[in-house]
C-alpha positions in Angstrom: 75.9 -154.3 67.8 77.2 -154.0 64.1 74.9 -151.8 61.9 75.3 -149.9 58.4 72.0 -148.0 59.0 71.5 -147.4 62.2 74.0 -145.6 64.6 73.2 -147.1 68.3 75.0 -145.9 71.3 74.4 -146.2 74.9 75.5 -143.9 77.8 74.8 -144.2 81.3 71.4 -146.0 81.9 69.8 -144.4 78.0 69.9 -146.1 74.8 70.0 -143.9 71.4 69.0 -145.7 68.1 69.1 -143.5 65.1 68.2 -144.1 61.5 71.3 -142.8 59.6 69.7 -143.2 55.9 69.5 -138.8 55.5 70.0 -139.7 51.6 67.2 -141.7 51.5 65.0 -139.8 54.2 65.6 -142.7 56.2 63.3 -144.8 54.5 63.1 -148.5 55.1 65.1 -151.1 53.2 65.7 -155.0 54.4 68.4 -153.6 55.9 67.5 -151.3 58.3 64.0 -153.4 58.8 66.8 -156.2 60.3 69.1 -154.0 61.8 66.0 -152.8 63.5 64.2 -155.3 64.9 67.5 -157.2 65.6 68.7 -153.7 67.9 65.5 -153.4 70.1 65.5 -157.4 70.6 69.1 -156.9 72.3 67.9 -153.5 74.0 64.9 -155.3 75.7 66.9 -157.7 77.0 69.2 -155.3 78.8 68.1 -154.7 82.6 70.6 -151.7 82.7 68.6 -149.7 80.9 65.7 -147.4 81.5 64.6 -145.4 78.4 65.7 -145.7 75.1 65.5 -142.4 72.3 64.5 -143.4 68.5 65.8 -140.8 66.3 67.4 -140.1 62.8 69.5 -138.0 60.8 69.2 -135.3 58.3 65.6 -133.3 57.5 63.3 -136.6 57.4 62.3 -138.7 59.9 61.2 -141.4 58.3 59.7 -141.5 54.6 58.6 -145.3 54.6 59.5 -147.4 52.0 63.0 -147.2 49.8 62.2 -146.8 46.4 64.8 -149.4 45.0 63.1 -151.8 47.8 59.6 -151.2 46.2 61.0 -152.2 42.5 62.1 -155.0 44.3 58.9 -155.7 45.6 57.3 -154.4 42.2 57.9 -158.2 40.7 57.7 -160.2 44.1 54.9 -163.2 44.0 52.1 -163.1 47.1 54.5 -165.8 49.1 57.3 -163.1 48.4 55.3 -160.2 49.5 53.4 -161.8 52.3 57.6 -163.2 54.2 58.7 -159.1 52.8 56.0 -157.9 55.1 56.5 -159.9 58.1 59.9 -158.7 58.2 58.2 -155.1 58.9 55.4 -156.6 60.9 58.3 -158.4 63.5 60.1 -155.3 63.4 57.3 -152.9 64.4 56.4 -155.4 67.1 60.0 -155.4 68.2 59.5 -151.9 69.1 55.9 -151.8 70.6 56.8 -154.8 72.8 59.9 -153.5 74.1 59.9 -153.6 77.8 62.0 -150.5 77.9 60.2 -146.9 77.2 60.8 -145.7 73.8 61.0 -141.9 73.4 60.3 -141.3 69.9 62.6 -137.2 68.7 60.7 -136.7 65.7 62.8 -133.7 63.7 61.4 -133.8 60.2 58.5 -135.3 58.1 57.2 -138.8 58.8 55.1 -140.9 55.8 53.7 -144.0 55.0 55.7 -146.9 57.4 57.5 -144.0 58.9 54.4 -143.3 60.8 53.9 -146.9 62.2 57.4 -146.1 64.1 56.4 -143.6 65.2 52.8 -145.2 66.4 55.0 -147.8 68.6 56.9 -145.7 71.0 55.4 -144.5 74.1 56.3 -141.1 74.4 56.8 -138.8 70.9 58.2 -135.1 71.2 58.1 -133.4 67.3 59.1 -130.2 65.9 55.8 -127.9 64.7 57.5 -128.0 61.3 57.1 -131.6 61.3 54.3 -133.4 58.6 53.2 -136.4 59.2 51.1 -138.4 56.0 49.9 -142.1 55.6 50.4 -142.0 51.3 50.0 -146.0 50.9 46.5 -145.6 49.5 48.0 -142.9 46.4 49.7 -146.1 45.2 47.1 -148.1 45.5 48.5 -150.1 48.7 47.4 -149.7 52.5 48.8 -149.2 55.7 48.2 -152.6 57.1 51.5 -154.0 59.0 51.6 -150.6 61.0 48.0 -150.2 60.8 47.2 -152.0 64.7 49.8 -149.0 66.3 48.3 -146.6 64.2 45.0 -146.8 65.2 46.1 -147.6 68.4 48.0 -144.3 68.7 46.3 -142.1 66.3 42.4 -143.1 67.0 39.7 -145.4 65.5 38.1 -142.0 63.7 40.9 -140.1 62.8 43.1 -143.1 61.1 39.4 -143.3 58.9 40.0 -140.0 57.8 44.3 -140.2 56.9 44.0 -143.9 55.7 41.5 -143.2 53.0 42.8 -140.0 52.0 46.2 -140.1 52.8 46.2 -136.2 53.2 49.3 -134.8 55.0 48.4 -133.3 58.9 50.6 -131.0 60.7 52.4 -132.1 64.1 49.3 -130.4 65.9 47.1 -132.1 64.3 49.0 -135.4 65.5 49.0 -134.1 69.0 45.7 -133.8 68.8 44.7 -136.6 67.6 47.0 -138.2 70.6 49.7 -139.7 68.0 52.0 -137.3 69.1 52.6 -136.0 72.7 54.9 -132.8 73.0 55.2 -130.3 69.8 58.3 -128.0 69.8 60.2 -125.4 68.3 63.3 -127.2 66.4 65.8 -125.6 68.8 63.9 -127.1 72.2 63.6 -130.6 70.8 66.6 -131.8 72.5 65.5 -130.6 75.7 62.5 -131.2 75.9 63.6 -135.0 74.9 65.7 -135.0 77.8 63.3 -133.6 80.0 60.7 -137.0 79.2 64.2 -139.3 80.0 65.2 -137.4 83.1 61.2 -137.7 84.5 61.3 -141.5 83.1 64.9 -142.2 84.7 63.8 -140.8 88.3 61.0 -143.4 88.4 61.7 -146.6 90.1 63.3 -149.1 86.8 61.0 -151.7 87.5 57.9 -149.8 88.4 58.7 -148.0 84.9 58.3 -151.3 83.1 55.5 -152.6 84.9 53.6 -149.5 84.0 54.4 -150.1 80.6 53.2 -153.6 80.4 50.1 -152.8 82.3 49.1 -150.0 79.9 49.3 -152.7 76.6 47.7 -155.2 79.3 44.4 -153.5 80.3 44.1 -151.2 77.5 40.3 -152.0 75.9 39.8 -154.5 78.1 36.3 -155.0 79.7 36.6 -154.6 83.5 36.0 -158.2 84.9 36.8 -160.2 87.9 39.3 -161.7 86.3 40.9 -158.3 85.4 40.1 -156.6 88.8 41.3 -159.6 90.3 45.2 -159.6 88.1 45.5 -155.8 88.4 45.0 -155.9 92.5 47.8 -158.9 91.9 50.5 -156.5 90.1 50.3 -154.1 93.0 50.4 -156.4 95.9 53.7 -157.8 93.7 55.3 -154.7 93.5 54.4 -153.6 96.7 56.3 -156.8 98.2 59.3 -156.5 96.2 62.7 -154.7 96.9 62.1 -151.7 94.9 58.5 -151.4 96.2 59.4 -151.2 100.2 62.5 -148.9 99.4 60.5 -146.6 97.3 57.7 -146.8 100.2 60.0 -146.1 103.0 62.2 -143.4 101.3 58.8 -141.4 100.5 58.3 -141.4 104.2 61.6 -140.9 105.5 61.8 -138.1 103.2 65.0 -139.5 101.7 66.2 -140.4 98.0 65.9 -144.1 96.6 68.7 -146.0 95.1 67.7 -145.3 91.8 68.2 -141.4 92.0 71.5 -140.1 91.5 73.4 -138.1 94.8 
């Protein structure tokens, strides 16, 4: 994968995609949207890999939108602005929909779209010194495209509050709020990011995934038949499928599956 913003490397069975815009904070440009959505397309299609780490450069996570992209979109007509935003929306669903887990390593401040990415990875580890603000509504916009994984992430009462008054909230506040999952000092982000890969890495690759999908799948969902019914299906599938019986039988044999290392 070729990419002027992002630096992507892969080692072992763990992807790393990192916004490399420090100058900028990282904000978004068509660029980076592209180089985006394109990079988590070819990532989810890769069966090799089990968790991939969204990170960026310098002292800002993510500050949403460039500012020479937003004169660009200053003079754009509503068909203009309406194909600029589905660019975003595609790319923020790129992420979400991933099969593989996303382990968001939030060092600095996150505003405006920033926010969203951080709204569509699974598991999010920030520093304490991190700030986290939806500001779309001081310039008279709103956080629509990322505004399904915000809600989603953040909570239906909470997201009233920060939408509307676009106040800034402290990493704590995030976590508990539920956006945010792990807060740490800035020297124990790494390893407490590598802690959430190595727990995600010693779970069975396909069992990982299927979790995943069944979290989206159920999540709100009124408990029918129909949804009794497909969830007692998933398990009797995984149950009968390689990974299923060897993770089974090495539980009771007291020995290590395939997909552990030694």
């Amino acid at each position: 994968m070729t990419t002027t913003c992002l630096t992507v490397s892969i080692h072992g069975a763990v992807a790393r995609v990192t916004l490399n815009r420090p100058e900028v904070r990282n904000a978004f440009n068509e660029t980076l949207i592209a180089e985006l959505t394109g990079t988590f397309n070819v990532l989810g299609e890769r069966d090799d890999l089990r968790a991939i780490v969204l990170a960026a450069e310098g002292k800002a996570f993510c500050a949403g939108a460039d500012l020479n992209w937003m004169k660009a979109m200053a003079g754009y007509s509503w068909d203009e602005n309406h194909a600029d935003a589905s660019k975003l929306a595609d790319m923020l669903w790129a992420i979400y929909s991933c099969p593989v887990p996303v382990i968001a390593r939030v060092q600095g401040d996150v505003y405006a779209g920033g926010v969203g990415l951080v709204a569509c990875a699974d598991v999010v580890v920030a520093v304490d010194a991190a700030g986290f603000c939806l500001s779309e509504a001081k310039l008279g916009l709103l956080p629509a495209t990322i505004g399904p994984y915000v809600v989603k992430a953040l909570g239906e009462q909470a997201s009233r509050r920060y939408f509307v008054t676009a106040e800034r909230f402290s990493a704590t506040d995030a976590k508990v709020h539920g956006l945010v999952h792990e807060v740490v000092a800035a020297d124990a982000l790494d390893a407490k990011v590598d802690e959430v890969v190595a727990a995600i890495t010693a779970n069975g690759p396909a069992a990982v995934r299927a979790c995943k999908q069944l979290v989206k799948d159920v999540a709100g969902r009124e408990i029918t038949a129909a949804l009794r019914d497909d969830t007692a299906r998933r398990i009797a599938d995984i149950r009968a499928s390689a990974e299923g019986r060897e993770g089974v039988q090495s539980f009771l044999n007291k020995s290590k599956p395939s997909w552990l290392p030694g």
